[in-house]
N, C-alpha and C positions, 0 to 999 in steps of 0.2 A: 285436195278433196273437191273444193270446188269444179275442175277442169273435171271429173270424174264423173259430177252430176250432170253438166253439162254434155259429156261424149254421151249418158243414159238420155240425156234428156232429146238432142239430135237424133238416137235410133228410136226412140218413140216416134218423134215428131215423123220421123221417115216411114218407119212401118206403116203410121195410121194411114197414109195416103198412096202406099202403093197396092197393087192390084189383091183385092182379097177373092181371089177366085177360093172356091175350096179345097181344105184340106181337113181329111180326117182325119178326127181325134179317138180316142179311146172314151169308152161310153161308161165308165166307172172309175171315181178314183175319190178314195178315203182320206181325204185332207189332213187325218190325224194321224194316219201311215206314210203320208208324203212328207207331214213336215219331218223337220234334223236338217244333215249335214251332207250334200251332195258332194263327190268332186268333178270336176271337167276333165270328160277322159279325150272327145272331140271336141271341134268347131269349126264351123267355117270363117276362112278370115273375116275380121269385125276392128271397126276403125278405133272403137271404143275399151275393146280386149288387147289392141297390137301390145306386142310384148309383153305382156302378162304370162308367166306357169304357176304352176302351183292354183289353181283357182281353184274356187268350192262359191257354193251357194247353199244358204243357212235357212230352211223355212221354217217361221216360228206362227204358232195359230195364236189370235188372238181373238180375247171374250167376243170381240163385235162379230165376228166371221171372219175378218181379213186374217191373210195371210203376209206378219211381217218377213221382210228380204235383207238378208246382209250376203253381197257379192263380193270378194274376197280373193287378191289374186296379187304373185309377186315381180314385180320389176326387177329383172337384175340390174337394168339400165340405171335406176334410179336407187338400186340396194333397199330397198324396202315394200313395207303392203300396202297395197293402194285397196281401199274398200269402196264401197257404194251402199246407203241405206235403203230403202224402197217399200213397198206394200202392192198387195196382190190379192186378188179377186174374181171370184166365180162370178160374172156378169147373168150368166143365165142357165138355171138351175139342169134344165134342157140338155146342157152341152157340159158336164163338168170338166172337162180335158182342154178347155178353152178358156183361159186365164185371161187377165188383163194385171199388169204391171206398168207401176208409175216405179219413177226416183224423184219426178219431177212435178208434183201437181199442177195442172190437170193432163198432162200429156201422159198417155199409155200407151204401150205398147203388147204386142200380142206373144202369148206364151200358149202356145199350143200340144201338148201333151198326146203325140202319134202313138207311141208307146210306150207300155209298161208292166213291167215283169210282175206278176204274180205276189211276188213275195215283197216288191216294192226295193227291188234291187237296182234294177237299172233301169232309165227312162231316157226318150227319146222326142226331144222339144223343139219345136222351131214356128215359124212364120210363114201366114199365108203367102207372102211373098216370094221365099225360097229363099228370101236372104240371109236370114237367119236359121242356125242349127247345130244344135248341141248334143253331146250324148256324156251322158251324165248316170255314176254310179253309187252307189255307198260305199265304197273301195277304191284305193289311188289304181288299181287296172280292175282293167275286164276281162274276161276269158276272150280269148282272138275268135272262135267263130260266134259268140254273143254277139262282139262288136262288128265282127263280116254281116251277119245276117241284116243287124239294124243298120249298116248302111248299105243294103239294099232294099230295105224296106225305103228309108229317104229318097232312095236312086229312084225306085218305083213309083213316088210320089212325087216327082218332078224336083229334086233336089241334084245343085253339081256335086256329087259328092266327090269327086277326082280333086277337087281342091280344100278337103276336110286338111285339119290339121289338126293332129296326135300334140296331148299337151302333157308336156313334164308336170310330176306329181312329186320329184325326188329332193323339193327343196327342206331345208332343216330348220 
């Protein structure tokens, strides 16, 4: 667990200081519709995810505003779930699609919210940096051209998406 906090707590410390050129967000989003239970349909390699399937991310609202984080993903290297606790935050009322996430207080890192479906089915998160990016559904798949379209939207927003990686959802 520890090692775990630590791999969140390096992709903070690295996002906050790489280039935040912009990237836009989506200009609504009901906190109280986003929170539950994601699973991780993409990613781009991430030193802190290697070898993790089966991932999901748990957003739970809490009385203050924040939004608490349990990330959640299985090793087979290791035969077991490795999680991560966190909290997560609307910094500026302005931007709601523009998150901040700690594991590790005071280091945050950026959760950016490009897109999201209607019905709060599928969403589409990542880093002003282009390091970071996820696609993330309420279901262990997505419909294949759902998931074509939004990685073209990434591509479009300056994202490698030639090196996304498809993540197994099939563990028991």
């Amino acid at each position: 667990m520890k090692s775990l906090v630590l791999i969140f707590l390096s992709m903070a410390n690295i996002s906050s200081h790489q280039s935040t050129q912009d990237l836009p967000t989506v200009d609504q989003v009901e906190l109280s519709k986003y929170a539950g239970t994601w699973y991780e349909i993409a990613r781009l390699p991430n030193n802190f995810e290697e070898g993790l399937e089966c991932v999901t991310a748990t957003y739970t609202l809490k009385k203050n505003g924040k939004i608490q984080v349990l990330n959640k993903g299985y090793s087979a290297k290791k035969g077991k779930y490795k999680t991560a606790r966190g909290t997560a935050l609307v910094p500026d009322p302005a931007f709601p699609g523009r998150l901040k996430v700690t594991f590790f207080w005071p280091f945050y890192g950026n959760y950016y919210i490009m897109a999201l479906d209607k019905d709060y089915q599928y969403a589409l998160v990542g880093d002003p940096s282009r390091k970071y990016l996820w696609v993330l559904a309420r279901s262990k798949s997505l419909e294949e051209p759902v998931y074509a379209e939004l990685l073209e939207h990434a591509r479009n927003l300056g994202f490698d998406t030639d090196r996304v990686l498809k993540i197994n959802q099939g563990c028991e």
